[in-house]
Phi, psi and omega in degrees: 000312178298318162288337153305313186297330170312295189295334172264016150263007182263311198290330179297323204287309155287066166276329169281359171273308205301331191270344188275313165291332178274309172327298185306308168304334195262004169299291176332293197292321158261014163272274172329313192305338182269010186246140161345342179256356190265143192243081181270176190261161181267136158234171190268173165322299209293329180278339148337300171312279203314273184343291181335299211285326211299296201303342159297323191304280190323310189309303189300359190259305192288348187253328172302298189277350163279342189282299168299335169300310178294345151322298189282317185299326207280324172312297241106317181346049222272342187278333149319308165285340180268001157288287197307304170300342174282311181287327175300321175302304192289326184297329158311335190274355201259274164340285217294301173331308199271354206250343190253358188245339166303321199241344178288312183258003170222195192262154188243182198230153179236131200267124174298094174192149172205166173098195192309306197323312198289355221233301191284354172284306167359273232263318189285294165306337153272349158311289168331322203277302187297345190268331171298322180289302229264321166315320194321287178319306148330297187285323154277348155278339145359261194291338166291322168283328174276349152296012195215337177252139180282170170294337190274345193279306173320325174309351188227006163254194200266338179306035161229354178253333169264008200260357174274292183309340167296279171328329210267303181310281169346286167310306128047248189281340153316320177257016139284282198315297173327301160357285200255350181266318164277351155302308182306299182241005138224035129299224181319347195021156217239188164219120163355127194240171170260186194251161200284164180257311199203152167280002187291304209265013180297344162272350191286313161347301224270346192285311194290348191259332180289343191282272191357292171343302197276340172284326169267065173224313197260000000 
């Protein structure tokens, strides 16, 4: 008890260290997890399948409980909201797990589209990435503020200007992924790839068929 209680006056005391140190690691951890060295289990086609829907599911759940919290916030509600945003966190961290065992241990898909669609998948999908990178930090200082604070203490920090940009991303990219995940596989359906390398390059497969493309076009 006495060490927990350390740390979460050491994180209220720090919050931009604390947040800075979690950031980095989970860059390190998903970034490291792609590289040739990461010691993922090989899984089949069918949990490939299977992961893809689980991970819609959560991402569609994780967009659902950021929508209601902002709901509950805009009321007042505030301890609703900080319910409803902590499950949106945890369903991220859920996501993050199947998503590193999906693509660490398994194949990746190439979506049967061409023309504008294929462009705009593009484009939907690398947003989605970026947006996802680009959140981390926000959504943990969020939440790292909001975990160190009472409601009444927040009023005097940064949780409510940073937690509209958490959100304004966050949401975002669950609904280009939610999107770009029913195109891929129930719209337009895909056909099998090899398995990915780095997470810079989950795009890359579909990056590398478009450059192809523009070279037998001319």
């Amino acid at each position: 008890m006495a060490v927990a209680d350390s740390l979460q006056s050491r994180a209220r005391a720090n919050p931009r260290r604390v947040t800075a140190v979690l950031s980095a690691i989970g860059y390190v951890l998903v970034i490291g997890a792609f590289t040739p060295y990461a010691p993922f289990p090989s899984i089949s086609d069918a949990a490939v399948i299977l992961l893809g829907d689980a991970i819609a599911a959560v991402n569609s759940l994780a967009l659902v409980s950021i929508l209601v919290g902002v709901r509950y916030i805009k009321r007042g509600e505030v301890a609703k909201h900080r319910t409803a945003m902590l499950t949106a966190f945890a369903l991220i961290l859920v996501f993050l797990v199947m998503y590193l065992l999906k693509v660490g241990g398994g194949f990746e898909k190439s979506i049967l589209a061409s023309g504008v669609v294929y462009y705009a998948y593009l484009a939907m999908l690398a947003i989605h990435i970026l947006l996802s990178a680009l959140a981390v930090p926000v959504v943990l200082h969020a939440v790292v503020l909001g975990l160190t604070h009472s409601p009444a203490e927040l009023r005097d920090t940064s949780h409510a200007r940073v937690g509209r940009i958490a959100v304004a991303a966050w949401s975002l990219s669950l609904f280009l992924g939610i999107v770009t995940y029913l195109l891929l596989n129930h719209v337009y359906m895909w056909e099998k790839r090899g398995h990915a390398a780095l997470l810079v390059l989950a795009v890359g497969p579909s990056i590398r068929a478009f450059v192809a493309r523009g070279s037998d076009d001319e």
